[in-house]
MILOTOR-514860 format. One record per residue (C-alpha): residue number from 0; residue in one letter; x, y, z. Coordinates in steps of 0.2 Angstrom, whole numbers, plus 5000, padded with zeros to 4 digits. Layout:
BEGIN
{tipa NUM, "A", {X, Y, Z}}
...
END
This chain:
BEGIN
{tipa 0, "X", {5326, 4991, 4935}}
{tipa 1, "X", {5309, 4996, 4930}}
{tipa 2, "X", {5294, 4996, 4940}}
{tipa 3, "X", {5285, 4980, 4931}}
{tipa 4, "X", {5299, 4968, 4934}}
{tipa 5, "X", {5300, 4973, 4955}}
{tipa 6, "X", {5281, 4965, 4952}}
{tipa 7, "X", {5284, 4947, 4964}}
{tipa 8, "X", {5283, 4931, 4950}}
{tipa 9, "X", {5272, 4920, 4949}}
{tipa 10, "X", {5257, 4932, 4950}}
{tipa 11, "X", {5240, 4925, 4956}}
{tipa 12, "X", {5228, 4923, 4945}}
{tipa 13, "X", {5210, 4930, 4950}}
{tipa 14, "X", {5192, 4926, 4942}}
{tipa 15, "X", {5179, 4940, 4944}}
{tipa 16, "X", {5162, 4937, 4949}}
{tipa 17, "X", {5150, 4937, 4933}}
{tipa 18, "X", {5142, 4956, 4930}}
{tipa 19, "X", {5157, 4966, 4938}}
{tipa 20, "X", {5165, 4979, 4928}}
{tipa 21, "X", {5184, 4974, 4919}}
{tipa 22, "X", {5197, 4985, 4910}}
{tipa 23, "X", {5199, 4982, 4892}}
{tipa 24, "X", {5217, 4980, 4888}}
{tipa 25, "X", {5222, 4983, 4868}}
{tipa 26, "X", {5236, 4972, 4859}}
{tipa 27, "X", {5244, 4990, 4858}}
{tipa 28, "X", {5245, 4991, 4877}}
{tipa 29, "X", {5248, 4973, 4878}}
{tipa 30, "X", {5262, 4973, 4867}}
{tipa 31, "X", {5269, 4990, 4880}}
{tipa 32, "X", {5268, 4978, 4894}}
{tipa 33, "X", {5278, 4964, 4886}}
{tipa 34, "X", {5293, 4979, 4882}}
{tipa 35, "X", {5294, 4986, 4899}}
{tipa 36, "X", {5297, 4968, 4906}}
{tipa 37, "X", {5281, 4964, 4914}}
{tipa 38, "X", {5278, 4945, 4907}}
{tipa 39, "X", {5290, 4934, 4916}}
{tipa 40, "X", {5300, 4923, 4901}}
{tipa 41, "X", {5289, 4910, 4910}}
{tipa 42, "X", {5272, 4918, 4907}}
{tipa 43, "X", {5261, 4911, 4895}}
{tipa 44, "X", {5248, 4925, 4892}}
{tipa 45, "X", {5236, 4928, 4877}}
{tipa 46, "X", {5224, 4943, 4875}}
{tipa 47, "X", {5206, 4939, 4873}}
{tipa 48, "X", {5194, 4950, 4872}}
{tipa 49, "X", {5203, 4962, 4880}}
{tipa 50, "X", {5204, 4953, 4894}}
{tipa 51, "X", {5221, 4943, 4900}}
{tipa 52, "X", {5220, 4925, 4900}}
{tipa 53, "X", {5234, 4914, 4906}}
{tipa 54, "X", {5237, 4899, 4896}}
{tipa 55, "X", {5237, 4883, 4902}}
{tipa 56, "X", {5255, 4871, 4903}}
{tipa 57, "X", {5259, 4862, 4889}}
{tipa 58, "X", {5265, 4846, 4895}}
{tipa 59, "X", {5276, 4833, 4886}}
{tipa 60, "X", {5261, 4825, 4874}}
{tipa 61, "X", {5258, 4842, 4870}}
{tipa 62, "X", {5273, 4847, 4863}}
{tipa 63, "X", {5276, 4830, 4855}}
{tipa 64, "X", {5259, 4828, 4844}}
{tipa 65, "X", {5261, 4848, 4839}}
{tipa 66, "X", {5279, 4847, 4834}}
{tipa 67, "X", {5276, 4830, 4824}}
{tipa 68, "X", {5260, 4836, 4818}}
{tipa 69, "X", {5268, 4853, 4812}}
{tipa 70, "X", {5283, 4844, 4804}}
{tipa 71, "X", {5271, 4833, 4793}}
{tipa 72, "X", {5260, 4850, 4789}}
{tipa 73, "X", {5279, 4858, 4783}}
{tipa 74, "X", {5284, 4845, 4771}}
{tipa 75, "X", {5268, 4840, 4764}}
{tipa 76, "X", {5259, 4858, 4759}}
{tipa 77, "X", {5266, 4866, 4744}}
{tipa 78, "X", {5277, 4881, 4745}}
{tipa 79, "X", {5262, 4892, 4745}}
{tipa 80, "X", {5257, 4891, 4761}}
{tipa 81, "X", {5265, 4894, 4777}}
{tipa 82, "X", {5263, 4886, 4792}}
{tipa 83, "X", {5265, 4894, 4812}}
{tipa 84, "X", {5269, 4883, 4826}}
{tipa 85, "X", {5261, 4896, 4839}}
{tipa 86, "X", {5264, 4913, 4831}}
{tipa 87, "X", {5259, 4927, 4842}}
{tipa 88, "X", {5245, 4931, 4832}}
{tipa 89, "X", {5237, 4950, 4834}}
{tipa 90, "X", {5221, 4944, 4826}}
{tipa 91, "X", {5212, 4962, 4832}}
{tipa 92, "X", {5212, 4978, 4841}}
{tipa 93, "X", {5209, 4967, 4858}}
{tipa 94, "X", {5215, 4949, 4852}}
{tipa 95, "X", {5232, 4943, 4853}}
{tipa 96, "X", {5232, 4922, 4852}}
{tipa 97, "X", {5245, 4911, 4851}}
{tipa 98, "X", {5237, 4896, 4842}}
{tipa 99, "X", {5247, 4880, 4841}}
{tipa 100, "X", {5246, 4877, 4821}}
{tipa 101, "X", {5241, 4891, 4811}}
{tipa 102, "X", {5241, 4891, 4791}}
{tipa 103, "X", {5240, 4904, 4780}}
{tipa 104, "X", {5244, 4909, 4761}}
{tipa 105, "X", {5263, 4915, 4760}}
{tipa 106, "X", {5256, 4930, 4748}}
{tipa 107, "X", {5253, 4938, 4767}}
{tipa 108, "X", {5262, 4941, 4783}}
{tipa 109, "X", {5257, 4937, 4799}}
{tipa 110, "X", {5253, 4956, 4804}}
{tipa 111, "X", {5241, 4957, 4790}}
{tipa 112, "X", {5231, 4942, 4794}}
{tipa 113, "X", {5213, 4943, 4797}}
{tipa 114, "X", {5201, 4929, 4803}}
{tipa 115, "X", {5193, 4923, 4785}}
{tipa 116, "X", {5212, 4922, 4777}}
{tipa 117, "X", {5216, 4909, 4787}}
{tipa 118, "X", {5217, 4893, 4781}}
{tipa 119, "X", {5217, 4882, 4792}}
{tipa 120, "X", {5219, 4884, 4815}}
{tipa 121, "X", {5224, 4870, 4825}}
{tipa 122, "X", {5224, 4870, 4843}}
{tipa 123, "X", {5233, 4854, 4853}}
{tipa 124, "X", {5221, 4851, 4868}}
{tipa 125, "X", {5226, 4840, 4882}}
{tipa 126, "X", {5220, 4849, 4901}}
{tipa 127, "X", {5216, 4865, 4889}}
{tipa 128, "X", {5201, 4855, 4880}}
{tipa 129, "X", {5188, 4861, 4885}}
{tipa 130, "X", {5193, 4878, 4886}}
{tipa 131, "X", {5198, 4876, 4868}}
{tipa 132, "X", {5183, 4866, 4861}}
{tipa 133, "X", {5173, 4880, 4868}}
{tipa 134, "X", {5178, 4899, 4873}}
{tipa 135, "X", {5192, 4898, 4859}}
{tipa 136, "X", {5178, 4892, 4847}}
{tipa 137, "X", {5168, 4906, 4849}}
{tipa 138, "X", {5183, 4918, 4848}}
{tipa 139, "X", {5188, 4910, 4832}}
{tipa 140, "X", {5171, 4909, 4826}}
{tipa 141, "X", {5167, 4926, 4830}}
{tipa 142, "X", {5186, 4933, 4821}}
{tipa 143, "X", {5180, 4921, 4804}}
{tipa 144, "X", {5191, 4906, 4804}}
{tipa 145, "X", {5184, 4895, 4792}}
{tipa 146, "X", {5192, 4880, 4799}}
{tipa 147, "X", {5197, 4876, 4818}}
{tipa 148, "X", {5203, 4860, 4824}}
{tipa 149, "X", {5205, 4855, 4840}}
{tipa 150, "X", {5218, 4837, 4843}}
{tipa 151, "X", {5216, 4828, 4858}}
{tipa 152, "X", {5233, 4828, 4862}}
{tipa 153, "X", {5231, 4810, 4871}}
{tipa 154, "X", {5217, 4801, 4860}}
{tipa 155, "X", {5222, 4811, 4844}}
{tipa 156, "X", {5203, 4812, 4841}}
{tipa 157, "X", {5198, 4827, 4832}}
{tipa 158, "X", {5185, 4840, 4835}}
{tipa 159, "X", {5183, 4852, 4818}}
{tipa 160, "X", {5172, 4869, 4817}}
{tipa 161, "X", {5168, 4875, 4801}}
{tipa 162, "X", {5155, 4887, 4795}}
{tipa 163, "X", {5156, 4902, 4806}}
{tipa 164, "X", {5141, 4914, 4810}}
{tipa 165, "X", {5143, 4925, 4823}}
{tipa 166, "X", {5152, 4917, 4841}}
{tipa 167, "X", {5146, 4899, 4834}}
{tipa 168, "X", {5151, 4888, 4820}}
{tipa 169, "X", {5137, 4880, 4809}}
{tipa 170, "X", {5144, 4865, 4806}}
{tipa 171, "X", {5154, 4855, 4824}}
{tipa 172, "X", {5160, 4837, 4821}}
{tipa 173, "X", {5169, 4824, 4829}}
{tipa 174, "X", {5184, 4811, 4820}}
{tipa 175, "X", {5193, 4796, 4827}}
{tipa 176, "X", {5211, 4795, 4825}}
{tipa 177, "X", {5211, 4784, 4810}}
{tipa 178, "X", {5199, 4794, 4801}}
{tipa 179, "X", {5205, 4802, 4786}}
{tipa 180, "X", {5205, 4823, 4787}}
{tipa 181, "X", {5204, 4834, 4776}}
{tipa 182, "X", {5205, 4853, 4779}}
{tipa 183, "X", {5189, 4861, 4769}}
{tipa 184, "X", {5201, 4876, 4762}}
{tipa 185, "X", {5217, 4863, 4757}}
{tipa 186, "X", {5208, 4850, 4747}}
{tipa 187, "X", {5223, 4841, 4743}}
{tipa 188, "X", {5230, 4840, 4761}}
{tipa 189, "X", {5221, 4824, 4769}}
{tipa 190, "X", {5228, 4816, 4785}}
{tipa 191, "X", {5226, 4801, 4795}}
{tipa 192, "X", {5233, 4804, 4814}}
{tipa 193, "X", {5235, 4788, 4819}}
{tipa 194, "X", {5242, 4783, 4804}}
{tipa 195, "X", {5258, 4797, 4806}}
{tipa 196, "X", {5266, 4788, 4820}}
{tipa 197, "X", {5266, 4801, 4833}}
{tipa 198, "X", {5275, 4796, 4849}}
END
């Protein structure tokens, strides 16, 4: 038995007063911890900044929207694109994310995706929303992604970001669930949520 997995699950989390000093983990290292057993099969962990963020539970609507969602994404984009449900995606020296919907041209893999070759990120926000309408914003912002949307995972409204510049997109607006969508990089893909029939 190695020394991680003597470690007591679950951990506590802990939240450090602003100013104070952290250590900056890499997705190298974090990747190290992963092998010697120290993320429980239950732990839902994603490497931001360098820093070790737990992730909030998914819930029921959660995995129903991103699962329907994702189907329809699969059989409507041509065979040229791929499409993730929540890759562990090492998006930088100091970033690994696990977004929920992530697509990307098939003329690359995963490991040799960068921010601005992204196509298209979506993130399924129910208790997460706020976290991911705005600390994940900036993360994506600041990485290049040219298009982020957040779903309200109960009201299927939609948040979408576009025009990145630094930790802030130029360009933040907000859609009603029978609005038509379409993603700014996949002209041809336009979606209604409301109209999919999502349970």
């Amino acid at each position: 038995m190695n020394e991680f997995s003597k470690i007591r699950r679950p951990r506590a989390t802990t939240q450090a007063a602003e100013g104070l000093m952290r250590l900056q983990w890499t997705v190298e290292e974090f990747d190290a911890l992963g092998e010697h057993g120290f993320f429980s099969a239950d732990d839902r962990v994603e490497l931001i900044g360098g820093e070790l963020v737990p992730m909030s539970p998914k819930g029921n609507r959660h995995e129903v929207v991103r699962g329907q969602f994702g189907q329809w994404l699969t059989r409507n984009l041509p065979v040229d694109f791929n499409v993730y449900i929540e890759p562990g995606w090492r998006a930088g020296p100091t970033h690994y994310i696990e977004p929920d919907i992530l697509v990307f041209p098939n003329t690359m893999g995963l490991d040799q995706l960068l921010g601005p070759d992204v196509l298209l990120i979506i993130e399924i926000a129910n208790s997460s929303l706020s976290y991911d309408a705005g600390r994940k914003a900036k993360i994506y912002a600041a990485l290049g992604v040219r298009d982020y949307w957040v779903l309200n995972a109960i009201t299927l409204e939609t948040r979408i970001h576009r025009a990145p510049a630094g930790e802030t997109y130029g360009h933040v607006s907000d859609h009603a669930q029978d609005e038509t969508l379409t993603p700014e990089l996949l002209p041809d893909l336009a979606v209604c949520l409301g109209a999919l029939g999502i349970g």
